[in-house]
C-alpha positions as CSV (number, residue, x, y, z in Angstrom):
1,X,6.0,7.3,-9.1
2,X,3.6,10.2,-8.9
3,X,5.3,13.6,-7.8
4,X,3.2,15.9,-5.9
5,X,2.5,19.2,-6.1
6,X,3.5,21.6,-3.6
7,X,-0.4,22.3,-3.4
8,X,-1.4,18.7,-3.2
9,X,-1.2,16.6,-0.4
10,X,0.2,13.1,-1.4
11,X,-2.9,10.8,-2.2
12,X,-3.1,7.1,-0.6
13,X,-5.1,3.9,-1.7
14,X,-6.3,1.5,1.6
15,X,-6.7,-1.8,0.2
16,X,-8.1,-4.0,3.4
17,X,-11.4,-6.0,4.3
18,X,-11.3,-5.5,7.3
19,X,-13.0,-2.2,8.1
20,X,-11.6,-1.8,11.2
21,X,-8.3,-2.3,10.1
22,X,-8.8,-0.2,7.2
23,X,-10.4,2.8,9.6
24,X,-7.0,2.7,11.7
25,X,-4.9,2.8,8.4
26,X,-6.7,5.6,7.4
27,X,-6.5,7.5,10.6
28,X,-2.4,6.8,10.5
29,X,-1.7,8.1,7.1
30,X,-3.7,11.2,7.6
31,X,-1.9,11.6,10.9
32,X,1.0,11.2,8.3
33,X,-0.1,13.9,6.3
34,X,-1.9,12.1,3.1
35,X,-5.3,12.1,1.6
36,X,-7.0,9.0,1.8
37,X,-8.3,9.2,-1.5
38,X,-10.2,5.8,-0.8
39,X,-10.8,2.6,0.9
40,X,-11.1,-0.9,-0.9
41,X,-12.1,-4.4,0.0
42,X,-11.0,-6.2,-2.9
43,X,-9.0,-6.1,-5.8
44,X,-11.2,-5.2,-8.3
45,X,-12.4,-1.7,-6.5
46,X,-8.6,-1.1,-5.4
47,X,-8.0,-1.1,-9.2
48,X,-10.9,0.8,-10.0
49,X,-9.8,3.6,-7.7
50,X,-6.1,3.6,-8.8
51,X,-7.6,4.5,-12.0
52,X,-9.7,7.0,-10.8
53,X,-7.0,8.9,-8.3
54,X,-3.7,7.5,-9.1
55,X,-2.5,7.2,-6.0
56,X,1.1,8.0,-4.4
57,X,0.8,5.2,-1.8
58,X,-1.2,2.1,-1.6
59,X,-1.2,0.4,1.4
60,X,-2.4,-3.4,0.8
61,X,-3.7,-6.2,2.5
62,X,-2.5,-9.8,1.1
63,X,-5.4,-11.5,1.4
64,X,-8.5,-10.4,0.8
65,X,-11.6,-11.7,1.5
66,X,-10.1,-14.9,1.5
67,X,-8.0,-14.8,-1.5
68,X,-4.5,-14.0,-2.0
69,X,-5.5,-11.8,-4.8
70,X,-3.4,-8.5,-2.9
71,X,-0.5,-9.1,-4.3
72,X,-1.6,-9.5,-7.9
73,X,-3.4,-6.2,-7.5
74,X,-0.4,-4.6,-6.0
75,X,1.8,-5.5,-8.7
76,X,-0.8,-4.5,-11.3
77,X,-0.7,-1.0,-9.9
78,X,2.7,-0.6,-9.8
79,X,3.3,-1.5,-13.4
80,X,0.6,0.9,-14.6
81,X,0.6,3.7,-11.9
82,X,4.2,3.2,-11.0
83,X,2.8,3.8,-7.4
84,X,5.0,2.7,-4.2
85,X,3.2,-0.3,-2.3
86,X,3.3,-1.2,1.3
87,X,1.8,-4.5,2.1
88,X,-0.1,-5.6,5.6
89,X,-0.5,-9.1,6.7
90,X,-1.2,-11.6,10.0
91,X,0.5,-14.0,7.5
92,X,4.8,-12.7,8.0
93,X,5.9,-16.1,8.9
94,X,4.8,-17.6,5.7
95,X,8.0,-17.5,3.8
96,X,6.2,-18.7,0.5
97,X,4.0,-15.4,0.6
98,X,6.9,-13.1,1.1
99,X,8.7,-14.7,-1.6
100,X,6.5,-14.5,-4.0
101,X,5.8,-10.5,-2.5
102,X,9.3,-10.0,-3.2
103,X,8.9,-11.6,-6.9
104,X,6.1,-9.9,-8.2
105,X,6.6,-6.3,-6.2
106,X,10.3,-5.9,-5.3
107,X,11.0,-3.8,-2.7
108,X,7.6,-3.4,-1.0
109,X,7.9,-3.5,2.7
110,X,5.6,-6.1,4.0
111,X,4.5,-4.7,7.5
112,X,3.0,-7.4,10.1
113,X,-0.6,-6.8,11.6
114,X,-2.0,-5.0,13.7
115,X,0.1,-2.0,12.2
116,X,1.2,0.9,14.8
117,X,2.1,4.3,12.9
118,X,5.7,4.2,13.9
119,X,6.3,1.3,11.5
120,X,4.4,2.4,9.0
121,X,5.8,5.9,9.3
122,X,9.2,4.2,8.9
123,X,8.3,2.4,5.7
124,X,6.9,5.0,4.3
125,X,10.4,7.3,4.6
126,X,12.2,4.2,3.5
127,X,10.1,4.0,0.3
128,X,10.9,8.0,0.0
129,X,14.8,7.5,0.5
130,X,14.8,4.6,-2.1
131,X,12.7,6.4,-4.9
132,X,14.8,9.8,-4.7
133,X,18.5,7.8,-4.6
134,X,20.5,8.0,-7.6
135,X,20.2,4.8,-10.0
């Protein structure tokens, strides 16, 4: 994971089509204290700005535009970045999605759509709690 400075607020990746979704996510973080350091409809951009900011948080859609290419980027993230991933998704009932969620990105809270800031904030801390904890 990327530590933060104490003069550098932590930095997070929106990975969503769905600009008004993404908008809301953006206004919830910053409310959470982060810098939205950018906002990404697909995979290929969200990798391309991973590389450019290395984020401390990407919050990811499963599917976007159409495809279920989220999770692939997610995981592709983590293993380079070793950035902490929270996923969004209409789609928590499909147990073959959070399986394979689970698989490729263990230990990524999957959050169901629409998102309120309470959950999310929640996440968030539990991410923090299991990153600091002693191996």
């Amino acid at each position: 994971m990327t530590e933060c400075s104490p003069f550098r607020r932590p930095h997070a990746l929106i990975v969503e089509d769905e600009v008004m979704i993404a908008l809301g996510l953006q206004a919830d973080l910053e409310a959470l204290g982060f810098e939205v350091s950018g906002l990404a409809a697909n995979a290929r951009e969200a990798m391309s700005l991973a590389m450019n900011d290395k984020p401390d948080l990407v919050v990811m859609d499963i599917y976007l535009n159409g495809a279920r290419d989220g999770i692939e980027a997610a995981r592709s993230i983590r293993e380079t970045f070793g950035t902490r991933i929270i996923f969004v998704t209409a789609y928590t009932d499909d147990d073959g999605i959070i399986e394979r969620i689970h698989q490729q990105v263990p230990d990524a809270p999957v959050l169901p759509k629409p998102l309120y800031g309470d959950r999310l904030a929640n996440a968030i801390e539990q991410l923090h709690l299991r990153s600091s904890a002693p191996s």
